[in-house]
N, C-alpha and C positions, 0 to 999 in steps of 0.2 A: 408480656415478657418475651414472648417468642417472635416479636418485632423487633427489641430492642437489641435479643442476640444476635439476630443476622445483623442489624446497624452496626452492630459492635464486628463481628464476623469482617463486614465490610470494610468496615474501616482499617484495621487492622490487615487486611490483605491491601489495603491500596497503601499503606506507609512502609511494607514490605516491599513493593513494589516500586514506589517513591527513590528509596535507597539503594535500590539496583540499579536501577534508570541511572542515579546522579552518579554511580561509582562505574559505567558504561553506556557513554551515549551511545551507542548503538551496536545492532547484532550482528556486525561482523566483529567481533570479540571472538578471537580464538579460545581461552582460557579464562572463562570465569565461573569455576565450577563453586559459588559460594560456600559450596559444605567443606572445602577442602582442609583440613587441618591436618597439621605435622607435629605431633604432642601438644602442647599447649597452644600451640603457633597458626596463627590461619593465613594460610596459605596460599588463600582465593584468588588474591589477587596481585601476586608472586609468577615467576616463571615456570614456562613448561616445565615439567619431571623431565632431570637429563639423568636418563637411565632405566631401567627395570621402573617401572609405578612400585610394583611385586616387592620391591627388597626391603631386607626386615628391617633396614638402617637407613635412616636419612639424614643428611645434612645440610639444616638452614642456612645460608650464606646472608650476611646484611651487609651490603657493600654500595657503594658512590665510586660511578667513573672516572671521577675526579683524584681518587686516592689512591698517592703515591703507595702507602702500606698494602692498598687491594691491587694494585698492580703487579708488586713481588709477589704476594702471594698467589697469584693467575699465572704466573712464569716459574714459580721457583718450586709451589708443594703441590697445586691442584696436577698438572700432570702428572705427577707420580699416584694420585688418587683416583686420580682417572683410569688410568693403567693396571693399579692392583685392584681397586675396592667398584668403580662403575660399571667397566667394562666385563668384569665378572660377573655381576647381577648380584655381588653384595650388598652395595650403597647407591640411592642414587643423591641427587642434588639440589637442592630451588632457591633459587636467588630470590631475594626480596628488597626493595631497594630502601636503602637510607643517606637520602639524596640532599647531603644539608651544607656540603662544601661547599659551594659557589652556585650563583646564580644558573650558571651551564649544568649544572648536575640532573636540575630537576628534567629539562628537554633534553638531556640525552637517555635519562631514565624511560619518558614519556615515548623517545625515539625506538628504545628496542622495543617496547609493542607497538609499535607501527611498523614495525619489522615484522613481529610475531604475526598479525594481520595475513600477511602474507607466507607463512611458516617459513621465516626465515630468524625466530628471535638470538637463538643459541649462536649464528654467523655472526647478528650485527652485533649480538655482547661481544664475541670474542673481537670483532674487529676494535672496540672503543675502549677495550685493555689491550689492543694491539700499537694502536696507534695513542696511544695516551701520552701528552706533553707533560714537563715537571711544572709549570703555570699554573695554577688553577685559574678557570677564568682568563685564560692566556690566547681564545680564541681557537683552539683545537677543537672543542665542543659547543662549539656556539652554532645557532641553525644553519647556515651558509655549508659547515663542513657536515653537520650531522647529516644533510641531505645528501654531498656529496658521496660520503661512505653508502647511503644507500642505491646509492648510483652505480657503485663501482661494483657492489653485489648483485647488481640485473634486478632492483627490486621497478613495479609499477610505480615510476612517479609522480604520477597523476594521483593515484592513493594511497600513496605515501605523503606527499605535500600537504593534500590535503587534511590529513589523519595529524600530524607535526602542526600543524598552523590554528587548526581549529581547538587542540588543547585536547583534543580527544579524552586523552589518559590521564591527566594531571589529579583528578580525584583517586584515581588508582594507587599512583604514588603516594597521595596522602595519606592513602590509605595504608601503605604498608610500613609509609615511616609510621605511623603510628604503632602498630606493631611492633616494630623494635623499640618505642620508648614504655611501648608498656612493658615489653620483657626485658627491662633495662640495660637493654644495648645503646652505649652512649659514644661509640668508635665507630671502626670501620678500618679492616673488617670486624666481622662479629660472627659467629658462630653458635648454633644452639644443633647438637648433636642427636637424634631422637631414635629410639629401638622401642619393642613391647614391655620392655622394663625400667623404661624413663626418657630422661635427657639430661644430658651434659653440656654447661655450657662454656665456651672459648673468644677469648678476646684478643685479638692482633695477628697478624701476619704468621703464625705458628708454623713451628718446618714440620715437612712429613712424618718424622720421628713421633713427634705429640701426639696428632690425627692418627697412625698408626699402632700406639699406644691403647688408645680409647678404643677406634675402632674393633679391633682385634676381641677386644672384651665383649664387645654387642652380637659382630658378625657368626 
């Protein structure tokens, strides 16, 4: 019996191991704390924490580079939340991608951790809601440009090309679109609001007002 539990033992640690491996070919991975969760939400394999880790309020963001609605809302409310609710160490923030608009969404998802690699991911988001086309699939985010944005950031292109080309992160992103379909986020944006006495969740480009609303009740 005491054979078959290590077997078992064994086993079980290497298909733990298995699913790490395939969700991160390798250990320059800045951010893959797999315990991480944000209320119901795993957040593993999501962006850096923009802001305090420490704050009692978080907010899930589920968004694609490609969305016209996630680009107002990047321009129109997240600044003003950044301003009252991050920057004070109320709130902070974690993008998780739901990357299903066009074919360019999934590599420019895969693109800001190949950013993040380099501790540049929070730059190269902002820059691909900066520069975001009304085309989807319009050739804004296709490889050619995505490299160039990390160009124009001073990032190593040598490992970055490589990181982009090899698909490095593509299980990551699958990973996290899954996430959004299990906590039926079916848009973009999406929003799931988390404190130590639950979460709220929000769907579309909502102005300050709403978030300020909610907020207010958690902080």
């Amino acid at each position: 019996m005491n054979k078959i539990g290590v077997l078992i033992g064994v086993i079980v640690i290497a298909i733990i191991a298995g699913i790490a491996t395939s969700l991160s070919s390798s250990s320059e991975t800045v951010n893959l704390d797999m315990s991480r969760t944000h209320g119901t939400v795993s957040t593993s394999m999501g962006s850096p924490i923009l802001g305090d880790p420490n704050a009692p309020v978080t907010i899930v963001e589920f968004g694609d580079y490609q969305c016209h609605q996630c680009y107002n809302w990047f321009h129109n409310t997240k600044p003003a939340i950044h301003r009252d609710y991050i920057e004070t160490g109320k709130v902070n923030l974690v993008f998780v991608d739901l990357a299903f608009l066009g074919k360019d969404s999934s590599k420019a998802a895969q693109a800001s951790y190949c950013a993040e690699d380099q501790e540049m991911y929070w730059e190269y988001h902002d820059i691909l809601y900066t520069s975001q086309e009304p085309q989807i699939d319009g050739g804004w985010a296709n490889v050619e440009r995505l490299k160039a944005f990390a160009f124009n950031l001073g990032l190593d292109m040598d490992l970055f090309d490589s990181c982009l080309d090899s698909g490095k992160y593509s299980k990551r992103v699958q990973y996290n679109i899954q996430q959004a379909k299990e906590h039926g986020v079916r848009g973009t944006p999406g929003f799931i609001i988390v404190s130590s006495e639950g979460q709220e969740q929000l769907g579309g480009a909502q102005p300050f007002s709403v978030f300020k609303q909610i907020l207010d009740t958690m902080v």
